[in-house]
N, C-alpha and C positions, 0 to 999 in steps of 0.2 A: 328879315324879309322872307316872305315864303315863297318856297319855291315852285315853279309855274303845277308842277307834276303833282305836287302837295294842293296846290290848288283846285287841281281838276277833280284828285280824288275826295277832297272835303267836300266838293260842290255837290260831288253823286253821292255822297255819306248826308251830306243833310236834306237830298232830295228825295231820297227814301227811307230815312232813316225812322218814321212814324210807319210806313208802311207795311211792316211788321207786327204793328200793335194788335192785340184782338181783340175784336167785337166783345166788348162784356155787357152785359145782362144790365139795364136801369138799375136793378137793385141793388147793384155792386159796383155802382157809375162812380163813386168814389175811388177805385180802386184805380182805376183806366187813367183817370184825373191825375191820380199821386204819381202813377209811372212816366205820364206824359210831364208830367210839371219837373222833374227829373232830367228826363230823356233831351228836352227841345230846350235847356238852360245852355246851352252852348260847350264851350270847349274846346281844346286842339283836338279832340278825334283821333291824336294820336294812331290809337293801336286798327282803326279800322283801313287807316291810311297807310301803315305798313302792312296789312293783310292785302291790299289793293296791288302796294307799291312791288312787293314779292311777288304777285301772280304774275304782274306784268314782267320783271324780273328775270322769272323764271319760261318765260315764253308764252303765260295763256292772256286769256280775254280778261282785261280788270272784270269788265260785266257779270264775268262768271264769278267771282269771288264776290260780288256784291251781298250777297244773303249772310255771305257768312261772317264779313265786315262790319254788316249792323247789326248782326247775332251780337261777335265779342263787344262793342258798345254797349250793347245792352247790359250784358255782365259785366262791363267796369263800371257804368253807371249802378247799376244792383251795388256794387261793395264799397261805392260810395254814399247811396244812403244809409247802409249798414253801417260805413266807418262813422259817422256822423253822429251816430246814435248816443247817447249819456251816457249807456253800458262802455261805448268807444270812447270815441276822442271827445267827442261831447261838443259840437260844432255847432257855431250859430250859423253860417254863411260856406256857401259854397258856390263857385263862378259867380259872386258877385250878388250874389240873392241867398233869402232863407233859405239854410236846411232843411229840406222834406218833413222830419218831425216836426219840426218848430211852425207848418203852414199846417200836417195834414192829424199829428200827434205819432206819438212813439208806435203806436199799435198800425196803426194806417202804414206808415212810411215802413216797418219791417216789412210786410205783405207786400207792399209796392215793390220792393227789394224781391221780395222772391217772387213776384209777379214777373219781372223783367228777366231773371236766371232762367225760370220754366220758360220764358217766350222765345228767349232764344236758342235754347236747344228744340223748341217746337220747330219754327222757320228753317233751321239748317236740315230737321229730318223732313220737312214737308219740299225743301228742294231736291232731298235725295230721290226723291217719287218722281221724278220726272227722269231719272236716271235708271232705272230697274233695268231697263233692256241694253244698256252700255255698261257693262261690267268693269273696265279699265276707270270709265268717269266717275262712277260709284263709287270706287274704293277710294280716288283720289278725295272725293267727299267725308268718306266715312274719315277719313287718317286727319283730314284737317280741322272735324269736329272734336278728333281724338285731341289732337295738339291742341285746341282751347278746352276742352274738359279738364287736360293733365294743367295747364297751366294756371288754371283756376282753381285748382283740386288743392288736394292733402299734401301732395308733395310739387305744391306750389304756393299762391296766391294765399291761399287758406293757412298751409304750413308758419311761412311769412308774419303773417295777421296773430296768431298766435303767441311765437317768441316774440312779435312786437309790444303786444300786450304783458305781456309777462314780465318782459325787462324793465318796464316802466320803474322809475325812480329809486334802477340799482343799477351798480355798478357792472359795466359789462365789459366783453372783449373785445378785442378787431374780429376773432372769429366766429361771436353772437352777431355781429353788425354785419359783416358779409354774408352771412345766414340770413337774417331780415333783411336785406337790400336782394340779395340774389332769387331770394322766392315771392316776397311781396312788393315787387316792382319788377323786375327782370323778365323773372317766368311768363309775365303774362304779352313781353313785348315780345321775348324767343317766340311764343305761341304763336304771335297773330304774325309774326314772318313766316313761322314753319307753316300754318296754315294758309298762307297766299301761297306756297314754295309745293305745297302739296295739290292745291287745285291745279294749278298750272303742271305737275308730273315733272317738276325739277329735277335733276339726279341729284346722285348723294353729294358731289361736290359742292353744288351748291346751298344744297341742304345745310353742309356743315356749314360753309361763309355765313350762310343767315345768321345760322344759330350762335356763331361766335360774334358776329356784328351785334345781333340781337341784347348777347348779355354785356358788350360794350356798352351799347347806347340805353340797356336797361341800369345799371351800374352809374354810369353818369348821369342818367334824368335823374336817381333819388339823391345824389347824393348834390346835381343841383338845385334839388326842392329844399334839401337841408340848408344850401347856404343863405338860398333865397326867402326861409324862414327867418333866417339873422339881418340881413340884409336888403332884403326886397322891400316894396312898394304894397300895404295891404289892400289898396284902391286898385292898382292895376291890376295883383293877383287874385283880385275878387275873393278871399279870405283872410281872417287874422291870421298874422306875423307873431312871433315870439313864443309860437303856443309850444313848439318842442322842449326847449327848455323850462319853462312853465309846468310841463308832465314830466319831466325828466326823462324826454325819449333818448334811446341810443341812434345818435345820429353820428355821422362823419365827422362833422367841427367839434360834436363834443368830447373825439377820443382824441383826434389828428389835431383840432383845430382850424381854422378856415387856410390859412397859409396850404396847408396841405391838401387840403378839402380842392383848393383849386389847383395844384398841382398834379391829385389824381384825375381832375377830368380832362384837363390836357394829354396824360398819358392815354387816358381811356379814346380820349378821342383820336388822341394819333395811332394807337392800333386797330381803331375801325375802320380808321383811311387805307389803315394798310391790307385790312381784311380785303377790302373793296377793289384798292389798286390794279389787280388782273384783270378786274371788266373795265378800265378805261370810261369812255363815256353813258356805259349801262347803267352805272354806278352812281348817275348825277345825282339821283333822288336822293341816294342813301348819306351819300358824301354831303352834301348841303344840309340834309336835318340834321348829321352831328355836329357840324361847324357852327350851325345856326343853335343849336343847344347852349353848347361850350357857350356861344356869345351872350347870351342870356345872364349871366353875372355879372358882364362887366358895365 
């Protein structure tokens, strides 16, 4: 069930969520085509929803965090037509329709990929422009661009994506796997809290709480995409099932096993409750998308 707050903020994430797209030139009217056939395929929105749900959180205006919400969209959209690609995972279907290669070709759907990376760092500096004479607002801009750049970067999202590929169809450790969960999944949901937590001029405490809730709830989403890989519905997850095992990725159930696999997102979810517990009913947002995670296997 989603929750009301999760509602409100998906509703303003896909009521401007094109609204950032730019005017490209006829003669590259392809391009715009590939990013938008991406961008408006639906999804949880996840990480723009926590970039919302933090600002509020943290005391500012959702509103104001709105640019920089459907910035990081844009950027996990980008790395998932990348992940898609043959060079990757090699995907036919994603939310329930063709992978961007397979409608627009390999050469098209990369460009769309970095078409959507450059747009969003374009959008979050073209908000900073209306901040030049507020120095305090500014910077709280600049730090929350910074936390989705790091979280998409080298020593995130990208790091992640890397050792992910690499391990492919050898044997690994618990400490390869929490390396690839911790940076290409986690990083980018710590980001897009630290970045709502930074618009709004949170302090440092609550800076921290995000950030440990963040890599709770980033920790438990992958590891229940893994189970949901074994176990899920390919029709409701609008993707093939089985494909992990299939490439031989290093997932959770393949070292731990499922037993385990869902005994760690129990843990992980009861220490993000607990992360949470001091705000009482501030909290509701955060507390209900883990509970509502966790429930998602069963």
């Amino acid at each position: 069930m989603i929750d009301s707050d999760y509602k409100r903020y998906l509703e303003l994430v896909e009521m401007h969520m094109v609204d950032i797209l730019p005017d490209v030139d006829t003669k590259s009217l392809t391009l715009y085509e590939s990013m938008k056939y991406s961008l408006v395929a639906g999804g949880k929105r996840l990480r723009p929803c926590l970039v919302m749900g933090a600002c509020e959180f943290g005391g500012g205006n959702v509103n104001s965090a709105l640019p920089y919400a459907c910035a990081i969209e844009y950027v996990h959209t980008y790395s998932l037509i990348h992940d898609d690609l043959p060079c990757m995972d090699d995907d036919d279907y994603r939310r329930g329709r063709l992978t961007n290669h397979k409608v627009y070709g390999e050469d098209i759907a990369t460009l769309a990929g970095d078409g959507l990376l450059n747009t969003a760092f374009e959008a979050m500096t073209k908000d900073m422009f209306l901040y030049f004479d507020n120095e305090t607002e500014l910077k709280r801009r600049v730090r929350a661009m910074y936390e989705i750049a790091k979280g998409a970067g080298c020593q995130g999202m990208l790091a992640g994506q890397v050792a992910d590929v690499e391990s492919e169809g050898k044997s690994g450790s618990p400490e390869m796997l929490d390396y690839i969960h911790i940076n290409k999944t986690a990083a980018m949901i710590v980001a897009a809290l630290r970045a709502g937590g930074s618009i709004a001029g949170a302090d440092d405490d609550i800076m921290n709480d995000l950030t440990m809730y963040g890599e709770d709830l980033g920790l438990a989403f992958q590891i229940v995409d893994d189970i949901l890989d074994i176990v899920g519905d390919a029709e409701e997850m609008g993707k093939e099932t089985g494909m992990d095992e299939k490439k031989g990725k290093l997932t959770y159930p393949s070292i731990y096993g499922l037993d385990a696999s869902y005994k760690r997102v129990k843990e992980l979810t009861e220490h993000a409750l607990d992360v949470m517990a001091p705000y009482y009913d501030n909290a509701e947002f955060f507390n209900n998308l883990v509970k509502d995670l966790a429930s998602r296997t069963k």
